[in-house]
The first five atom37 places (N, CA, C, CB, O) and aatype in JSON, in Angstrom:
{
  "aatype": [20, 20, 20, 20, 20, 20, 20, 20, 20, 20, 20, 20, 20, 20, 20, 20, 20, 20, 20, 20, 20, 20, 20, 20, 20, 20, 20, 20, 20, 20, 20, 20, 20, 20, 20, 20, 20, 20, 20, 20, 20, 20, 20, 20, 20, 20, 20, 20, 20, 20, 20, 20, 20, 20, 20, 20, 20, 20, 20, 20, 20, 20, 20, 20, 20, 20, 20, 20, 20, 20, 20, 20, 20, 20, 20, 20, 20, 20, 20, 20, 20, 20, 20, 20, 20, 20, 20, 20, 20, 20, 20, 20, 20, 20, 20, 20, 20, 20, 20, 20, 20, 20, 20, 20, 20, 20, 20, 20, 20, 20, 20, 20, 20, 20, 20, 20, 20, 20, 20, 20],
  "atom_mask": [
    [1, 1, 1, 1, 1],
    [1, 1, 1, 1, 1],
    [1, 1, 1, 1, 1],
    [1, 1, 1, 1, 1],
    [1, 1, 1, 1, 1],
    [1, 1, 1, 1, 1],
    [1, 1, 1, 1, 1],
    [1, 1, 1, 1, 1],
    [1, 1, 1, 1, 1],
    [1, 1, 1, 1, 1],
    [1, 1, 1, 1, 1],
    [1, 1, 1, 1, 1],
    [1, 1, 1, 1, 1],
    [1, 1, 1, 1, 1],
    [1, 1, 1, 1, 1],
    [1, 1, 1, 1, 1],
    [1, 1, 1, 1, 1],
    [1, 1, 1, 1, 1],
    [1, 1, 1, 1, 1],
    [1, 1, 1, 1, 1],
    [1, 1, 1, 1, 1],
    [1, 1, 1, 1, 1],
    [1, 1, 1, 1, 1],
    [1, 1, 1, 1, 1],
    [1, 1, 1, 1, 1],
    [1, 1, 1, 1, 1],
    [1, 1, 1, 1, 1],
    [1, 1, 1, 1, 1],
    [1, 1, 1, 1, 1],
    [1, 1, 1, 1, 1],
    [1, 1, 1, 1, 1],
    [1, 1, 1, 1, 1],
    [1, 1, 1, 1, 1],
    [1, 1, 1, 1, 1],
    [1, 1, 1, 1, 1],
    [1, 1, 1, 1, 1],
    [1, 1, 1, 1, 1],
    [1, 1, 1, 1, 1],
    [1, 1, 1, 1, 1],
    [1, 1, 1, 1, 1],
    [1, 1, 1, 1, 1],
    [1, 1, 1, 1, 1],
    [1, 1, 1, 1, 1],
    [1, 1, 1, 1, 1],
    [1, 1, 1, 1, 1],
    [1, 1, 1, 1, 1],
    [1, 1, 1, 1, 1],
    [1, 1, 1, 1, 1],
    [1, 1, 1, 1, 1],
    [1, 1, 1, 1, 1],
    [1, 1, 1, 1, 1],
    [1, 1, 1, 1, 1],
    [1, 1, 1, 1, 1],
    [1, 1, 1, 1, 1],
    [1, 1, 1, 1, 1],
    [1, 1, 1, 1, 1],
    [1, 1, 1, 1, 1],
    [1, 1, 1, 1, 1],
    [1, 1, 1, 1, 1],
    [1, 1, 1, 1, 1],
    [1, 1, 1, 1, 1],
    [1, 1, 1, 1, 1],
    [1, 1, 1, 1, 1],
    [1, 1, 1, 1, 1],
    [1, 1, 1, 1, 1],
    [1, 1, 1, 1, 1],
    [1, 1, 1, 1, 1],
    [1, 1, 1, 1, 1],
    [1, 1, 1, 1, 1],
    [1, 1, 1, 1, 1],
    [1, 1, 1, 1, 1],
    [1, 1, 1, 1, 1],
    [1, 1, 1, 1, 1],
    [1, 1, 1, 1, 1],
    [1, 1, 1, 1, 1],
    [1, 1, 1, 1, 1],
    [1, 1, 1, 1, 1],
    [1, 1, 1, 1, 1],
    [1, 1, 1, 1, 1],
    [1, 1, 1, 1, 1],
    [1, 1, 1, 1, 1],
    [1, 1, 1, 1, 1],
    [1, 1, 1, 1, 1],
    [1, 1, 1, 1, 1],
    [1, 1, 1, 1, 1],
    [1, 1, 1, 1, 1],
    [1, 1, 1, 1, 1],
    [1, 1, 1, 1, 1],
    [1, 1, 1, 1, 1],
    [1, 1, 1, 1, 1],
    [1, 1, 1, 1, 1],
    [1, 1, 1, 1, 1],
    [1, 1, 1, 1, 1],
    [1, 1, 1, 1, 1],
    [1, 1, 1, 1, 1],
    [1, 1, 1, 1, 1],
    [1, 1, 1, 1, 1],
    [1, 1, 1, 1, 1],
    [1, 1, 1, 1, 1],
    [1, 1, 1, 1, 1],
    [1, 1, 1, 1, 1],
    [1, 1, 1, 1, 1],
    [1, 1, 1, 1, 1],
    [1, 1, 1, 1, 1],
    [1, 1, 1, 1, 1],
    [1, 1, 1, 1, 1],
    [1, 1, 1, 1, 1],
    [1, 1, 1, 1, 1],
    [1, 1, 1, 1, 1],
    [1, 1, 1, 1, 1],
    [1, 1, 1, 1, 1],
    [1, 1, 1, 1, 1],
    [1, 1, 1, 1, 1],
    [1, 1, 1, 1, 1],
    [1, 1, 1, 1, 1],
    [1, 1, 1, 1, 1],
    [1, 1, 1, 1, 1],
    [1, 1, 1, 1, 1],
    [1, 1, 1, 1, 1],
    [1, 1, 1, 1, 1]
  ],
  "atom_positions": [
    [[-13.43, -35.52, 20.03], [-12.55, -35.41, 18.91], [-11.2, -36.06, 19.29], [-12.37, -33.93, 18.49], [-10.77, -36.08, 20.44]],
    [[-10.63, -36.55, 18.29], [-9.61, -37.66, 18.72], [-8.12, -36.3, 18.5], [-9.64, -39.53, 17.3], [-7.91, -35.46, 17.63]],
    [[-7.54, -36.6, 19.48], [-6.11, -35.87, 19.15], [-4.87, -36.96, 18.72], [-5.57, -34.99, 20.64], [-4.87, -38.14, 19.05]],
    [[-3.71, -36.22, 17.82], [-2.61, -36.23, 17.86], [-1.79, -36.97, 18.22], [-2.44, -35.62, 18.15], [-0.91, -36.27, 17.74]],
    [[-1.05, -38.07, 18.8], [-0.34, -38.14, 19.96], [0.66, -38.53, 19.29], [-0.77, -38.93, 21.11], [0.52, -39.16, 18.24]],
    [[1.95, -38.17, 19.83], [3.26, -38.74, 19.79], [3.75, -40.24, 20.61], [4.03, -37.63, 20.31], [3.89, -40.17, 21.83]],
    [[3.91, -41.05, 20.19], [4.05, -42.65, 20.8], [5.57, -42.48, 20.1], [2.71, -44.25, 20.1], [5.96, -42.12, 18.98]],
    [[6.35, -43.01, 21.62], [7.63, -43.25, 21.28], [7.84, -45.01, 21.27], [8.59, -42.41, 22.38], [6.96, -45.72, 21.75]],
    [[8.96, -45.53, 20.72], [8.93, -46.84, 20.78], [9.88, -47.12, 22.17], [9.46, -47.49, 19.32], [10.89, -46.49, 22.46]],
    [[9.39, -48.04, 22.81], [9.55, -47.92, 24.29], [10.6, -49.02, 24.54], [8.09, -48.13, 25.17], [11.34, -49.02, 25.52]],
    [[10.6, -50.01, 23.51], [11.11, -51.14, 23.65], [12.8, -51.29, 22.91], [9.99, -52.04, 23.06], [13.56, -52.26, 23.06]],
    [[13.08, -50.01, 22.09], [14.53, -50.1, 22.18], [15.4, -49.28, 22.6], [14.96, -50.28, 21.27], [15.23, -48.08, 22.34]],
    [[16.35, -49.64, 23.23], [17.35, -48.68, 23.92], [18.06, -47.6, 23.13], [18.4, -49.47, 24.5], [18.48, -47.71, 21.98]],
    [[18.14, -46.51, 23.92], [18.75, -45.36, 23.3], [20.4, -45.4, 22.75], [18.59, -44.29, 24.35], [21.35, -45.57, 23.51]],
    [[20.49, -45.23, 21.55], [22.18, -45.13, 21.55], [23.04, -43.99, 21.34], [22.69, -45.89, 20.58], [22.94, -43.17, 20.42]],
    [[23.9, -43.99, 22.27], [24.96, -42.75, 22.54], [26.17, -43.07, 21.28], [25.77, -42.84, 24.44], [26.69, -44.13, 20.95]],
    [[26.35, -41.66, 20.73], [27.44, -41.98, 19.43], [28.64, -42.16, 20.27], [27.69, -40.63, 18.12], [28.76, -41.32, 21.16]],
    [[29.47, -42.97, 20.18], [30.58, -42.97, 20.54], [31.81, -41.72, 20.41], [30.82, -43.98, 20.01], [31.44, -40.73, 19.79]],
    [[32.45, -41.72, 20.65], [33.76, -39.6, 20.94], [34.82, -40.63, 19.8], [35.15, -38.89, 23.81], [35.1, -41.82, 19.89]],
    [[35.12, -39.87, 19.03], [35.97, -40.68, 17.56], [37.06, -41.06, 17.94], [36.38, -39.8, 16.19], [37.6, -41.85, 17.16]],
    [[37.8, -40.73, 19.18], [38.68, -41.35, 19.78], [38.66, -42.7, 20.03], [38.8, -40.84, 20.68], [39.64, -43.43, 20.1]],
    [[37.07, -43.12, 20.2], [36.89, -44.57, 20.5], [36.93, -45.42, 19.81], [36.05, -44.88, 20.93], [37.36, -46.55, 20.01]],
    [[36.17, -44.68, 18.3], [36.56, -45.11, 16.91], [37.72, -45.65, 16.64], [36.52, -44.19, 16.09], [37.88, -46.87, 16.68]],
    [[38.68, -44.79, 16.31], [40.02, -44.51, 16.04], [40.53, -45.84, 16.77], [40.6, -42.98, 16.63], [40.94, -46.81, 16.14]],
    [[40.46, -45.78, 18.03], [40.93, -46.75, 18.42], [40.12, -48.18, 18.21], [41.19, -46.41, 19.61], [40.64, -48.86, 17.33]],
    [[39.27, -48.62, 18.65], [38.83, -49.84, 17.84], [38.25, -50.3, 16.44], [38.11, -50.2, 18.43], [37.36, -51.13, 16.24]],
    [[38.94, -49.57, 15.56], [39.81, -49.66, 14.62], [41.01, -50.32, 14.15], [39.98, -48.94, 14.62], [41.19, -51.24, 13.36]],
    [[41.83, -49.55, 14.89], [43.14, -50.03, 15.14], [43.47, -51.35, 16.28], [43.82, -48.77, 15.6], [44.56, -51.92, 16.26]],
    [[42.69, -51.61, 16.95], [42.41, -52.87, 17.52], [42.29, -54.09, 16.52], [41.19, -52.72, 18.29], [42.97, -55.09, 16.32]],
    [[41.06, -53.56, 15.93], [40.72, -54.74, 14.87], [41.82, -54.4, 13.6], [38.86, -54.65, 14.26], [41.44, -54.96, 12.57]],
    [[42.59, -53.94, 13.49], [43.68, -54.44, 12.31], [44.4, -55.35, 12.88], [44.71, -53.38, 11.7], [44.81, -56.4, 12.38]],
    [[44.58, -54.9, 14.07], [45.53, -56.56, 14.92], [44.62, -57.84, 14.75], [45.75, -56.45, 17.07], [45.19, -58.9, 14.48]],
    [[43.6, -57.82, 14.87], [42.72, -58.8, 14.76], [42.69, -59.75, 13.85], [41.77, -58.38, 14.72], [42.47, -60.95, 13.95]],
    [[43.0, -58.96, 12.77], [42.78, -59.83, 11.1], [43.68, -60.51, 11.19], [42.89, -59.09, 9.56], [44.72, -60.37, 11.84]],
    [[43.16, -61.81, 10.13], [43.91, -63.06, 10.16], [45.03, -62.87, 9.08], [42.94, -64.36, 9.86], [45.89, -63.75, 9.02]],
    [[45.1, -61.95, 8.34], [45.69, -61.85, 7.25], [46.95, -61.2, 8.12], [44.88, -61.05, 6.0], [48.05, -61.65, 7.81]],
    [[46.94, -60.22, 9.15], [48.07, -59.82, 9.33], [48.65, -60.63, 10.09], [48.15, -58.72, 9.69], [49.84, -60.39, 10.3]],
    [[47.98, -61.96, 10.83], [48.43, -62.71, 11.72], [49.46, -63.89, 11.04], [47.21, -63.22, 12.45], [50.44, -64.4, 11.6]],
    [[48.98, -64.16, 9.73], [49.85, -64.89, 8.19], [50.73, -64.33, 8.49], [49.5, -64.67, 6.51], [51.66, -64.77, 9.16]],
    [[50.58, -62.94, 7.92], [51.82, -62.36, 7.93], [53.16, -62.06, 8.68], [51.55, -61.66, 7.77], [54.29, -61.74, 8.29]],
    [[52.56, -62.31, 9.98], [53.75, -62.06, 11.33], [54.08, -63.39, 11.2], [53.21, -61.53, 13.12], [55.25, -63.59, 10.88]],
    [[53.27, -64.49, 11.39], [53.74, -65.36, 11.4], [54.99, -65.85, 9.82], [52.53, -66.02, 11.76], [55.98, -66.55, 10.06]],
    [[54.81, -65.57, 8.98], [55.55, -65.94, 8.11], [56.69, -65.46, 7.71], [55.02, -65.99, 7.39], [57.6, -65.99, 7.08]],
    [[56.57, -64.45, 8.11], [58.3, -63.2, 9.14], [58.87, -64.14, 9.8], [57.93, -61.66, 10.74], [60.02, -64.47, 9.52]],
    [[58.1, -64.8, 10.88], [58.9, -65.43, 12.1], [59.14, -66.47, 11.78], [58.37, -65.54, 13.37], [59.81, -67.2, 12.51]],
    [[58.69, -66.87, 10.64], [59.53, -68.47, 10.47], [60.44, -68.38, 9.41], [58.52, -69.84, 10.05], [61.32, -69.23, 9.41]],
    [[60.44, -67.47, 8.42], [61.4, -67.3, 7.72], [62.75, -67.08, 8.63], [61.04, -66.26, 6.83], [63.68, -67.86, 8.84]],
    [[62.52, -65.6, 9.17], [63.62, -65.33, 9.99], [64.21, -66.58, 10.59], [63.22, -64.39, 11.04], [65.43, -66.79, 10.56]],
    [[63.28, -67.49, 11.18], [64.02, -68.59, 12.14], [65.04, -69.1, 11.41], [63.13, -69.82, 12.65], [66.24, -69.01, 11.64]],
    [[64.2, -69.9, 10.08], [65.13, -70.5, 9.1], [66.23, -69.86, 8.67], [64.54, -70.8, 8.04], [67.14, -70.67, 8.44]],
    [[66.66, -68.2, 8.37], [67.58, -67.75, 8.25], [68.56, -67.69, 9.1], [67.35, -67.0, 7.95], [69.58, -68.23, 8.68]],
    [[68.65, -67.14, 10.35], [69.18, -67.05, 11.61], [69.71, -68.93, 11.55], [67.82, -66.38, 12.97], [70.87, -69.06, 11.17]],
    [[69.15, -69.95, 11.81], [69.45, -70.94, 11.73], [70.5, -71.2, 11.0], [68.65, -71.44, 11.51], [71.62, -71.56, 11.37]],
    [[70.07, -70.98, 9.88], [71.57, -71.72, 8.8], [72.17, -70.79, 8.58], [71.43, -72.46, 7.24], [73.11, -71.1, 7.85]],
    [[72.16, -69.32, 8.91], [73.55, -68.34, 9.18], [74.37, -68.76, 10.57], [73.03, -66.57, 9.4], [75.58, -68.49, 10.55]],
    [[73.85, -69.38, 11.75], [74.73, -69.84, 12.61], [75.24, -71.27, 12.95], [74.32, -69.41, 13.51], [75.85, -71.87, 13.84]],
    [[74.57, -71.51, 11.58], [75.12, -73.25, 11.19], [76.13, -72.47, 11.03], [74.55, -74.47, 9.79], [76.91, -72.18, 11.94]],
    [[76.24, -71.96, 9.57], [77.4, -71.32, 9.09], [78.57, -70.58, 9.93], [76.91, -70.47, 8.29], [79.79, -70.73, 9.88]],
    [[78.03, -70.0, 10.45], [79.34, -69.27, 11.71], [80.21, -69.99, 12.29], [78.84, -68.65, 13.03], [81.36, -69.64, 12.55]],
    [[79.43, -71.66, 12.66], [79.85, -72.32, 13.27], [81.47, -73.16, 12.32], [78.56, -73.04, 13.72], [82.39, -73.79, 12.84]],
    [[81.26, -72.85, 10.93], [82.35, -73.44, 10.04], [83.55, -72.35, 9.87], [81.69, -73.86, 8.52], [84.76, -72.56, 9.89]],
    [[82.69, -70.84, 9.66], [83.77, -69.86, 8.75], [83.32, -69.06, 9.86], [83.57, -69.27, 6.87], [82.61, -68.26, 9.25]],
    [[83.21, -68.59, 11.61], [83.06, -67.8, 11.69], [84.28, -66.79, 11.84], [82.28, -67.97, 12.29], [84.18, -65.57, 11.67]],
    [[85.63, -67.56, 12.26], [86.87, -66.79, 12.38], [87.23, -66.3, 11.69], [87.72, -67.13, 12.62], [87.86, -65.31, 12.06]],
    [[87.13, -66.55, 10.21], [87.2, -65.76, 8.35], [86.3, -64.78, 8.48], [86.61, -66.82, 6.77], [86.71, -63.72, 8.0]],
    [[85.08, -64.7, 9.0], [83.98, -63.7, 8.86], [84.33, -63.0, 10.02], [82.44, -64.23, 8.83], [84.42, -61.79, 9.77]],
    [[84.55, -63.27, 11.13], [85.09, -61.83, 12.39], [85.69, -61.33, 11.88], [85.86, -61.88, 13.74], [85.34, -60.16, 11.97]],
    [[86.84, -61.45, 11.05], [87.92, -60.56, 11.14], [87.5, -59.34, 10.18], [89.31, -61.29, 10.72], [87.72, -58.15, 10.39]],
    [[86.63, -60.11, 8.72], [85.91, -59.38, 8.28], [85.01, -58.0, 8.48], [85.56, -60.03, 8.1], [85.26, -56.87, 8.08]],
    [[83.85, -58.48, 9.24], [82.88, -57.97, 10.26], [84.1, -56.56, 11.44], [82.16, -59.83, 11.36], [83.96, -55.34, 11.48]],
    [[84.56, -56.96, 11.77], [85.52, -56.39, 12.39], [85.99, -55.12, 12.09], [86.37, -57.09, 12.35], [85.85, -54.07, 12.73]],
    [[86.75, -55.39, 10.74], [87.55, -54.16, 9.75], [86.25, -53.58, 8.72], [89.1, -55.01, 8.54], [86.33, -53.31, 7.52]],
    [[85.16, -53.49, 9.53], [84.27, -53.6, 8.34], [84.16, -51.29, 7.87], [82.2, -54.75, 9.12], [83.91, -50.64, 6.86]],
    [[84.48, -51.01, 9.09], [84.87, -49.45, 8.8], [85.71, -49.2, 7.83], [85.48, -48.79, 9.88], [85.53, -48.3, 7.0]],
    [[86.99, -50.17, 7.85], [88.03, -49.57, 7.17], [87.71, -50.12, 5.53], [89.6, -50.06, 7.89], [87.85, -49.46, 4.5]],
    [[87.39, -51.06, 5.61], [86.66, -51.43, 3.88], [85.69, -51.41, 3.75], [86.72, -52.57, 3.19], [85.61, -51.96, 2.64]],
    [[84.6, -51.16, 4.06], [83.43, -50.36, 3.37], [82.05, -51.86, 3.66], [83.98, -49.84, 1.15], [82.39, -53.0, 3.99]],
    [[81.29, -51.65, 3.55], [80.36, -52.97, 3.12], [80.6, -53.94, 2.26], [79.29, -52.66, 2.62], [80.77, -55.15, 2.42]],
    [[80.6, -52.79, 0.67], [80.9, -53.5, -0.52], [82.03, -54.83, -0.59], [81.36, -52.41, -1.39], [81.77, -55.95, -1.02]],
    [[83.21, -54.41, -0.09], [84.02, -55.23, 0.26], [84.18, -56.08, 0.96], [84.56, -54.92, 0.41], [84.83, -57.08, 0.66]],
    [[83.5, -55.87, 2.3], [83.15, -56.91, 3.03], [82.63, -58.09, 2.91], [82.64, -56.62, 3.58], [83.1, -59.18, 3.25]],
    [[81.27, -57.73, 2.24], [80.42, -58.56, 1.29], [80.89, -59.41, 0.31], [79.67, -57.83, 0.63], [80.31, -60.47, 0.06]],
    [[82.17, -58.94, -0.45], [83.03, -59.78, -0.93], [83.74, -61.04, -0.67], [83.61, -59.24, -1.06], [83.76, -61.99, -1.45]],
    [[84.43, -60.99, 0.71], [84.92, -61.45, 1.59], [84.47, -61.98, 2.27], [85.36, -61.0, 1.99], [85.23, -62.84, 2.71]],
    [[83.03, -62.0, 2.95], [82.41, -63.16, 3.34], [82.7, -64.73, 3.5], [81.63, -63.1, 2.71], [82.94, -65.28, 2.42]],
    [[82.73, -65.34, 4.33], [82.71, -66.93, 3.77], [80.92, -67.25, 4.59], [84.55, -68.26, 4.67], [80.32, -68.23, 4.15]],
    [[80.61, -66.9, 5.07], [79.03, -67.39, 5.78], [78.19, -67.67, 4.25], [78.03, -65.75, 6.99], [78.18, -66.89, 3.29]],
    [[77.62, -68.82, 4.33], [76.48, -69.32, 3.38], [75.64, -68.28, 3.2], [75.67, -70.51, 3.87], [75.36, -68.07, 2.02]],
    [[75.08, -67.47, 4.1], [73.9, -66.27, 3.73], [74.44, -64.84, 3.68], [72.67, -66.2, 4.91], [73.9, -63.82, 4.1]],
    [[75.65, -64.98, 3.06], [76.39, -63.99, 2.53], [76.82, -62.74, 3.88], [75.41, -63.37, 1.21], [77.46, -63.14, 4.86]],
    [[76.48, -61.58, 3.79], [77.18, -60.74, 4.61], [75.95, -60.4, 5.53], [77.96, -59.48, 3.83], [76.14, -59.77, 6.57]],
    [[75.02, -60.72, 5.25], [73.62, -59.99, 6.44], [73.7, -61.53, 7.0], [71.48, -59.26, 5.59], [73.81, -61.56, 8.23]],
    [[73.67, -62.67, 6.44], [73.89, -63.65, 7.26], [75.14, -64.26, 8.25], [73.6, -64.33, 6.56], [75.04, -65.3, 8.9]],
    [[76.43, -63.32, 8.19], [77.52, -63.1, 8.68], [77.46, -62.12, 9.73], [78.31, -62.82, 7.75], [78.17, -62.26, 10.73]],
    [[76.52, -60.95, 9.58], [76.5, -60.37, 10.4], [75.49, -60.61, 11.76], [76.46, -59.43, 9.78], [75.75, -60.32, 12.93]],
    [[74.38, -61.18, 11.24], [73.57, -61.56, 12.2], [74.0, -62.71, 13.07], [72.44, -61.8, 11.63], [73.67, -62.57, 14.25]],
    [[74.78, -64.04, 12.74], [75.19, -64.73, 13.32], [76.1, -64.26, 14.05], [75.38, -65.52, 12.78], [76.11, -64.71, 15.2]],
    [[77.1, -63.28, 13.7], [77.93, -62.67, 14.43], [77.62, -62.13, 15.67], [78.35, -61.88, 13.81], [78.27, -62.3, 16.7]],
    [[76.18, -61.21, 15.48], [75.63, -60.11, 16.83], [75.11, -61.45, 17.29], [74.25, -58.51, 16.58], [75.74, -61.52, 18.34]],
    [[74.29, -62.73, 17.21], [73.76, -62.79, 18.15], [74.95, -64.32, 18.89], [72.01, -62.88, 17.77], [74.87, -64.62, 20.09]],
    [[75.69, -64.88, 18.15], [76.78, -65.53, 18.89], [77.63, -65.25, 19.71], [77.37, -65.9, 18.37], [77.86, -65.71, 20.83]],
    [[78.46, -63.9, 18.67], [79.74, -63.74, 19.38], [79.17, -62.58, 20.47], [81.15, -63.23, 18.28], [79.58, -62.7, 21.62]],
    [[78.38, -61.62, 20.21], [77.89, -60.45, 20.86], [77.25, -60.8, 22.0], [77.05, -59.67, 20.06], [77.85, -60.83, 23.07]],
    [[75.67, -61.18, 21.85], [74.65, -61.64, 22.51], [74.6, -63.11, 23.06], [73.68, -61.4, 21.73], [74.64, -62.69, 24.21]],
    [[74.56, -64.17, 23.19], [73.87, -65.4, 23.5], [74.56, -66.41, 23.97], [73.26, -65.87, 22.52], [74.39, -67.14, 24.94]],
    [[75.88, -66.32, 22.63], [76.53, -67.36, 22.25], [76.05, -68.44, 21.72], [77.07, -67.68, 23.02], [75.08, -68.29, 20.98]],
    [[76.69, -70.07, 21.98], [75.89, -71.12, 21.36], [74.54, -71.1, 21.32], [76.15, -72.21, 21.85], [73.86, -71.56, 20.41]],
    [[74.1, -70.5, 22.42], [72.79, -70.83, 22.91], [71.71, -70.53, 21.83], [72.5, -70.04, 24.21], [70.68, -71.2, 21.75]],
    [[71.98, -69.56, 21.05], [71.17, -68.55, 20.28], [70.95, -69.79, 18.96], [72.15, -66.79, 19.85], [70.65, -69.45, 17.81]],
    [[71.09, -70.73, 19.24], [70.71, -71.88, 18.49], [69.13, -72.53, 18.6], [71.7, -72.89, 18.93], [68.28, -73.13, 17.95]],
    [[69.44, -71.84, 20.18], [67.75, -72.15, 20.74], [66.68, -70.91, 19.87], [67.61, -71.78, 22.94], [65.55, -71.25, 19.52]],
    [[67.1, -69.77, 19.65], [66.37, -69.24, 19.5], [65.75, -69.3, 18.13], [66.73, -68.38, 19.93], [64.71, -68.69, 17.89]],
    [[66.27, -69.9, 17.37], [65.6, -70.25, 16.11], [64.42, -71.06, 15.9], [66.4, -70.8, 15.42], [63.48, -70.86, 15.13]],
    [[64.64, -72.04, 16.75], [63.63, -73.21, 16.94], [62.2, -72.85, 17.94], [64.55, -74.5, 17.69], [61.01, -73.17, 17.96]],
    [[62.99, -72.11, 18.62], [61.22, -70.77, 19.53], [60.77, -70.12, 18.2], [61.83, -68.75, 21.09], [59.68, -70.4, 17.7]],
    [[61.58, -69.31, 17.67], [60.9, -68.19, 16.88], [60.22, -69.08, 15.46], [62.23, -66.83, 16.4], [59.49, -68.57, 14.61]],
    [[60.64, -70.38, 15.49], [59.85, -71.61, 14.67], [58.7, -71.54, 14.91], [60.17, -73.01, 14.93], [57.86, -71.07, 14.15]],
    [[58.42, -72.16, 16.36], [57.16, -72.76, 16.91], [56.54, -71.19, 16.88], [57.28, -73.73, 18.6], [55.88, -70.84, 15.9]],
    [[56.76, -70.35, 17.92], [55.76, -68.87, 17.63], [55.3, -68.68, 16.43], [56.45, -67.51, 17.82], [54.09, -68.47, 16.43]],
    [[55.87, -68.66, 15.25], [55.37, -68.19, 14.01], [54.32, -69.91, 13.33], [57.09, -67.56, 12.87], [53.73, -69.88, 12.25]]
  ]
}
């Protein structure tokens, strides 16, 4: 009399579920991955360049009108400041040329526009 038998399939490997931690994380791996967010960084970094750029063109004409500005900027408020401006990219472009010229770099920070070009 013929019996029963249980036949396992021999020929594929067993798989272990992964601990959701592992999940979780390659997951979040692959969002870095996508090309869409890679557009996106990149198109941050070249904007920014271009901004930073022609805010320290600009510094380079009105930045002594805009320090003094930037400067007293406690005692008159933003609003006012912003007024007073002479930088082409108004008062965020006055201020950024400001931190990274007069603060950080100096001329040099001319270079850094043209890196943060090519990266993006």
């Amino acid at each position: 009399m013929a019996k029963n038998t249980y036949k396992s399939n021999t020929f594929k490997k067993k798989t272990t579920v992964a601990p959701k931690k592992k999940k979780k994380k390659l997951k979040l791996l692959a969002r870095f991955k996508d090309r869409r967010l890679h557009l996106a960084i990149g198109f941050l970094l070249l904007s920014f360049s271009i901004f930073l750029f022609f805010s320290i063109l600009s510094y380079l004409f009105t930045g002594k009108a805009d320090q003094s500005v930037l400067e007293s900027l406690q005692e008159s408020g933003v609003r006012n400041a912003g007024l007073e401006v002479k930088n082409w990219l108004g008062f965020l472009g006055a201020w950024l040329s400001y931190v990274f010229v007069f603060k950080w770099f100096g001329i040099a920070s001319f270079m850094i526009a043209p890196l943060l070009f090519l990266v993006g």
